[in-house]
C-alpha positions in Angstrom: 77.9 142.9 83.7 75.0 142.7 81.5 72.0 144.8 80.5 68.4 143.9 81.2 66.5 143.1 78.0 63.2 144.9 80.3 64.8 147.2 82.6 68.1 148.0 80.6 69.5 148.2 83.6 73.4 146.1 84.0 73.3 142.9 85.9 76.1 141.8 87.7 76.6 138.8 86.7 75.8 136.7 90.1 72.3 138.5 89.5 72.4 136.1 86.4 73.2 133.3 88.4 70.2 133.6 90.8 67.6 134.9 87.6 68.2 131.3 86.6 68.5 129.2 89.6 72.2 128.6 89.2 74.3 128.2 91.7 78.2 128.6 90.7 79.8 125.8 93.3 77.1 123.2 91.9 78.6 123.7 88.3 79.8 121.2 85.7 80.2 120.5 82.3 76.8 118.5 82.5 74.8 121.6 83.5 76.9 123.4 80.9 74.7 121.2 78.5 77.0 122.6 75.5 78.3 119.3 74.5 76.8 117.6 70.9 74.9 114.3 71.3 73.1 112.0 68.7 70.2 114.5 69.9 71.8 116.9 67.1 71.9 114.7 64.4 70.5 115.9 61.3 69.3 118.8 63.6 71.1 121.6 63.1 68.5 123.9 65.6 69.3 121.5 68.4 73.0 122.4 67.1 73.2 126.1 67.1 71.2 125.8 70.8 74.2 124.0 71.6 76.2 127.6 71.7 74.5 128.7 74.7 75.6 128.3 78.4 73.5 126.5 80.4 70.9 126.8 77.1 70.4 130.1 77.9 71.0 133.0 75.5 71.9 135.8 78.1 75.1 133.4 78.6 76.0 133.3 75.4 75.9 136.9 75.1 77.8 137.6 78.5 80.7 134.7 77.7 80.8 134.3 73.7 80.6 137.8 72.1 83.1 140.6 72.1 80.9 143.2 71.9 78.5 143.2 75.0 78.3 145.7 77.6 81.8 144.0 79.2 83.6 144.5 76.1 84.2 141.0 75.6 86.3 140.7 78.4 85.3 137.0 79.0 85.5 135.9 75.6 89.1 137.4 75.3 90.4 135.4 78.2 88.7 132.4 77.3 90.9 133.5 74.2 93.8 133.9 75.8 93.7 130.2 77.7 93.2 128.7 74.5 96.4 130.8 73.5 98.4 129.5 76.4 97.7 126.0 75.3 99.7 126.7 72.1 102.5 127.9 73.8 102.8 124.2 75.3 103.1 123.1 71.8 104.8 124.4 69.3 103.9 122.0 66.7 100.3 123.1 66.4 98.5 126.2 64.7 95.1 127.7 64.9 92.9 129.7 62.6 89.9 130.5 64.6 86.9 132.4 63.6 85.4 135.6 64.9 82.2 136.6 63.0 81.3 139.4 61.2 77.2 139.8 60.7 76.8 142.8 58.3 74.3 144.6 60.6 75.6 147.6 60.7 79.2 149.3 59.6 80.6 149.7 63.3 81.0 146.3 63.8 84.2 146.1 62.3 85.6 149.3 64.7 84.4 147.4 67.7 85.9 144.3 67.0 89.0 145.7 66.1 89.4 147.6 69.3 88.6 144.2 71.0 91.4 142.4 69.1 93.7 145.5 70.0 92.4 145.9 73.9 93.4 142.5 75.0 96.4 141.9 72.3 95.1 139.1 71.1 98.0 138.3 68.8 100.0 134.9 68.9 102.6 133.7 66.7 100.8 130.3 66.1 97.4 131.9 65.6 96.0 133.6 62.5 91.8 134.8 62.3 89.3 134.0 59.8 86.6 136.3 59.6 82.9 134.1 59.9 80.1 135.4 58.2 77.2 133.8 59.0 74.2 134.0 56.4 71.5 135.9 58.2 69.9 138.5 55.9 66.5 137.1 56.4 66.6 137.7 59.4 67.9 141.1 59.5 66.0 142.5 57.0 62.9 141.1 58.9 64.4 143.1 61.8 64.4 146.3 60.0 67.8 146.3 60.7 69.2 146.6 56.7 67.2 147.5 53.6 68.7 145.3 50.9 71.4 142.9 50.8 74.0 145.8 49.4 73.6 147.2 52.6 75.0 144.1 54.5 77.4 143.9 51.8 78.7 147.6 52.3 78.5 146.8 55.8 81.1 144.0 55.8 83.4 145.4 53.4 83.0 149.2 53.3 85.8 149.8 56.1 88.1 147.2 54.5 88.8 149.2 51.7 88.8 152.2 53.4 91.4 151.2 55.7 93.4 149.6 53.0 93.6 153.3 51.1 93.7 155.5 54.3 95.6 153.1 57.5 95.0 156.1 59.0 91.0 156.1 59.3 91.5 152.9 61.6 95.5 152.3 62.7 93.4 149.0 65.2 91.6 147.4 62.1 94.7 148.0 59.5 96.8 146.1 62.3 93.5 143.6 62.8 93.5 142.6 59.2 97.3 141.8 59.1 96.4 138.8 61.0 93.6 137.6 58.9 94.0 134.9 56.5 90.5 134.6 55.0 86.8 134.6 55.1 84.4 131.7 56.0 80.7 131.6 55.5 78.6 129.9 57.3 74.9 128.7 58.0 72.6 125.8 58.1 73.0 124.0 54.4 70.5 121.6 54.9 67.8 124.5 54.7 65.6 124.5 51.0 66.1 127.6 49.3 62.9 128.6 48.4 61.1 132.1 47.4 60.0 133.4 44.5 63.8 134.7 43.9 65.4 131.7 45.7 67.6 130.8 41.9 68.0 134.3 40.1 70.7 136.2 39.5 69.6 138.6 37.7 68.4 140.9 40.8 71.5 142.9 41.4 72.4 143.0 45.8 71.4 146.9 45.5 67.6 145.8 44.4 67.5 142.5 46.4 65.0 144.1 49.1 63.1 140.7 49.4 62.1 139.6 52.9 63.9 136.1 51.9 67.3 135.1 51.9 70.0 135.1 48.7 70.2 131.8 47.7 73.9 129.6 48.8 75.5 130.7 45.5 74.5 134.3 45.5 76.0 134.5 48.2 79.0 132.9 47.5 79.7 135.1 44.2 79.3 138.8 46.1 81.2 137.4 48.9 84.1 136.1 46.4 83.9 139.4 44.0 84.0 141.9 47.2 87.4 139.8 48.7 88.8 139.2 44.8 88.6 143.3 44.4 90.1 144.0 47.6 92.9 141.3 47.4 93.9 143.6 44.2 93.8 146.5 46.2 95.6 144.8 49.2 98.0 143.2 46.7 98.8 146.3 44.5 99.9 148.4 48.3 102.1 145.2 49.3 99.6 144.0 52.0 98.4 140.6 52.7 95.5 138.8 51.0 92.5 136.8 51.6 91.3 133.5 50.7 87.8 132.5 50.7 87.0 129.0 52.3 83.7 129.2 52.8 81.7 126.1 55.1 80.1 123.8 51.6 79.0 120.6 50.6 77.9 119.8 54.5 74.5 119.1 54.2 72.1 120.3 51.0 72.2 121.3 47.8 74.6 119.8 45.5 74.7 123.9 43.7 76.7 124.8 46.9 79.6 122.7 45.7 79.1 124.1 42.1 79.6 127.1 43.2 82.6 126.8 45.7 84.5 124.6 42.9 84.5 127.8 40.6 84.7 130.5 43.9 86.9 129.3 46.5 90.0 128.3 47.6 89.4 125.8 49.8 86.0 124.8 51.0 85.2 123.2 54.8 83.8 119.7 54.7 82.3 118.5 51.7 81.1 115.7 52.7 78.7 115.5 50.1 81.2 115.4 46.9 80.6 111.4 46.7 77.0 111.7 45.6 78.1 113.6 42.9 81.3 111.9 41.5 81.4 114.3 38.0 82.0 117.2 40.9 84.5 115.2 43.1 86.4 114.5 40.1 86.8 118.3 39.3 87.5 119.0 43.0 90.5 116.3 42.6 91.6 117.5 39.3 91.9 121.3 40.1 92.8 120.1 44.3 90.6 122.2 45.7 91.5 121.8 49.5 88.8 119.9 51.7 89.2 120.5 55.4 87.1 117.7 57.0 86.3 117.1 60.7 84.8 113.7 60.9 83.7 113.9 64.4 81.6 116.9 64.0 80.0 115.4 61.0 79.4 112.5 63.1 77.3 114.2 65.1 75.3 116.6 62.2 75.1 115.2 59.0 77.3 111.9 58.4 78.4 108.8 60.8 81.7 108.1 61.5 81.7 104.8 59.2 80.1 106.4 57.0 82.6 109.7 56.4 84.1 110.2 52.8 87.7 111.2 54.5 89.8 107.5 53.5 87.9 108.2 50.3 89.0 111.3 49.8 92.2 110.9 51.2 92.5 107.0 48.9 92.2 109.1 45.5 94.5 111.8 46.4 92.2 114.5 46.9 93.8 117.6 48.7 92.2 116.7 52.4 93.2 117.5 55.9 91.8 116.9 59.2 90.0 120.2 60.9 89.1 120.3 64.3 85.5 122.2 64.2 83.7 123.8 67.6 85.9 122.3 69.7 83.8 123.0 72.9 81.1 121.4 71.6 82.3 118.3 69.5 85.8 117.3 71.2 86.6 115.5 74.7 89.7 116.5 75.5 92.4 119.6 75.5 93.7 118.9 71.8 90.9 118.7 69.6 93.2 118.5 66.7 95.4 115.6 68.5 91.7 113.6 69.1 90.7 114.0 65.5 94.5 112.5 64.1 94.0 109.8 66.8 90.5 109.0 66.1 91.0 109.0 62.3 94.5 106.8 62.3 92.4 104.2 64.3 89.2 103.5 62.6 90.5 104.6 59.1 94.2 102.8 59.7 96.2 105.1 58.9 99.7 105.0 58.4 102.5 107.6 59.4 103.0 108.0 56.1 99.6 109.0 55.6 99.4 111.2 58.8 102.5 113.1 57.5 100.5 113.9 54.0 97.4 114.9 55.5 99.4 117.2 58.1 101.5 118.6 55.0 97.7 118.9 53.4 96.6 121.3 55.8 99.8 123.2 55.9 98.6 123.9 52.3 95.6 124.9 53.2 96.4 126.9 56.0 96.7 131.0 55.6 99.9 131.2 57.0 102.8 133.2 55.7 105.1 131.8 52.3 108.4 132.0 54.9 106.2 129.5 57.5 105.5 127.1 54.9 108.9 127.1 53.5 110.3 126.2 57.1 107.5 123.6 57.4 107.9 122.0 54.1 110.8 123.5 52.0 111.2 125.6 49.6 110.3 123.9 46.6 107.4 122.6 48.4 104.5 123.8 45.6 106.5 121.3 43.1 109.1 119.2 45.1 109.0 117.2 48.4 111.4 118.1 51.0 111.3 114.6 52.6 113.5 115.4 55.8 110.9 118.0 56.4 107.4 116.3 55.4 108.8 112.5 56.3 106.6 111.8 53.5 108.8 109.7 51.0 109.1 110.6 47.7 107.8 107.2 45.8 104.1 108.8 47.6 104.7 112.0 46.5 105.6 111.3 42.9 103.0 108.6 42.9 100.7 111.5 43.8 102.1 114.2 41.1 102.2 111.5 38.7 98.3 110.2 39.1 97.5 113.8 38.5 99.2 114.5 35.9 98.0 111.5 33.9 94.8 112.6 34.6 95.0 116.2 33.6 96.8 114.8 30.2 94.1 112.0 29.3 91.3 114.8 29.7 93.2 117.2 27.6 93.9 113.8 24.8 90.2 113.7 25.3 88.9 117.4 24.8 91.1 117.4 21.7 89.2 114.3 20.2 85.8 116.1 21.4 86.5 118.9 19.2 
């Protein structure tokens, strides 16, 4: 079912068929038309237009949300088949994203009941929440008055249910299984605005019809999550880690910021045009989760991808499958991307093993998990009959790093 933007009256959804000429035998993933071509290159428009059925919104609302006039039935069972895959194979975990928008305080209730109506719990699956960066165009809307509201909006009911389970026993359970918070939008886009660089406007007085620039956003996203990991921390609850989308496309500021913010950043692709910054992402090993065939078709050409780079120098990097619909071929996204990348980049086991032990690190999942994945000493020691990564690469690694964390400190001291 879906409602009528003119007559606000529900359409089954055959009526939607026949509103758009479309006839459900003819279908195929052609006419789907949601698969990313050189046509989005350096286009992220053609991109995001790549998220609806058919390149028609009313699909994307009717298959891809969870809280349309079906209750996101569809989307929960499209879930649920992804699910079932994992339950072929053991040796592979997920950390989808659902979004939050800030619109409005409710969203949170409804997606919570979503999560709890179709028990979308799996053992090898833990959420991030996604927020994309869209107060423009809310505040355009009428929809929020200043970008405290939106704030309030996505983080209001967190704290409230982390004091009170009670207010919402669905969300308390919801948030058990969340492991961070992404944020997301088109990089590539030039901050501009009268206001586009200041932080001196505090969120309750930015009323401004233009967006908060990358890093504004990146600091009142990090303080709200850093003050309720406290809270979260101090009642024995899980935390949050922020791993925000950076470095993609635009301004080099975006990596500033994440390299004194977050935990681990997706992409950043960019670092190599500015080598002072990939330095300090190596020295403090800020995690990089790169997908090299979605940047091959948005921002950066397979040949031309940073990952060996990265992955050369000892930077923490790991291969990330990213909107698989859209950028993979087949079943196993992640499989394709390990393939893909041990092909072209020649990869070794050896160096498979350390990127998969890389994005174990990375991962949200539970202390016990990464224990049984990669021992128990595995923030110091290597656990080789459980990483079959040997240990000459692993002290090589440790070793690199520390001589570079003791020559800067032989330097600072000769600087002052």
């Amino acid at each position: 079912m879906f409602i009528d933007a003119q007559t606000k009256q529900p359409l089954k959804l055959y009526q939607i068929f026949e509103r758009y000429e479309l006839d459900p035998e003819d279908l195929n993933v052609e006419i789907l038309d949601m698969h990313a071509g050189n046509e989005t290159f350096e286009r992220f428009d053609r991109f995001n237009k790549k998220y609806n059925p058919f390149n028609k919104i009313d699909f994307r609302d009717v298959f891809l949300k969870s809280d349309n006039y079906i209750e996101g039935q569809y989307l929960a069972e499209i879930t649920k088949e992804v699910f079932n895959h994992y339950d072929l194979s053991k040796s592979q975990f997920y950390e989808p994203r659902i979004s939050i928008y800030g619109k409005n305080p409710s969203e949170w209730k409804k997606l919570a009941n979503w999560f709890d109506k179709y028990e979308l719990y799996h053992p090898q699956v833990r959420w991030l929440i996604q927020i994309p960066r869209l107060y423009e165009a809310y505040k355009k809307a009428g929809v929020i008055k200043n970008f405290q509201e939106m704030l309030s909006n996505i983080f209001g009911c967190l704290f409230e249910v982390t004091i009170n389970p009670e207010s919402n026993p669905q969300l308390y359970k919801l948030l058990l299984q969340v492991v961070g918070f992404d944020s997301v939008d088109d990089e590539s886009i030039y901050e501009l605005g009268p206001h586009a660089t200041t932080f001196e406007v505090s969120p309750e007085n930015w009323d401004y019809p233009e967006n908060p620039h990358y890093c504004y956003w990146a600091y009142y996203l990090w303080a709200n999550i850093h003050s309720l990991n406290q809270l979260r921390k101090a009642r024995g609850l899980n935390s949050f880690a922020f791993r925000p989308h950076s470095g993609e496309a635009g301004s080099f500021e975006h990596l500033m910021g994440t390299y004194l913010l977050a935990d681990s950043i997706n992409h950043g692709i960019r670092l190599p045009k500015a080598p002072v910054l990939q330095y300090l992402y190596y020295l403090k090993q800020i995690g990089l989760a790169v997908s090299p065939l979605s940047n091959n078709k948005l921002f950066k050409k397979y040949k031309d991808n940073p990952f060996p780079k990265f992955f050369a120098i000892g930077m923490n990097v790991s291969l990330s499958t990213d909107d698989p619909l859209i950028f993979h071929m087949t079943s196993d996204s992640l499989m394709e991307e390990y393939s893909i990348a041990s092909q072209i980049y020649e990869l070794s086991t050896t160096d498979l093993c350390e990127i998969a032990k890389n994005s174990v690190l990375q991962s949200g999942f539970e202390e016990i998990l990464k224990k049984n994945w990669l021992g128990d000493d595995y923030h110091s020691g290597n656990a080789y009959e459980k990483t079959n990564i040997p240990n000459i690469r692993f002290m090589y690694r440790k070793d690199t790093l520390k001589a570079e964390l003791k020559d800067l400190e032989t330097l600072m001291k000769y600087a002052t």
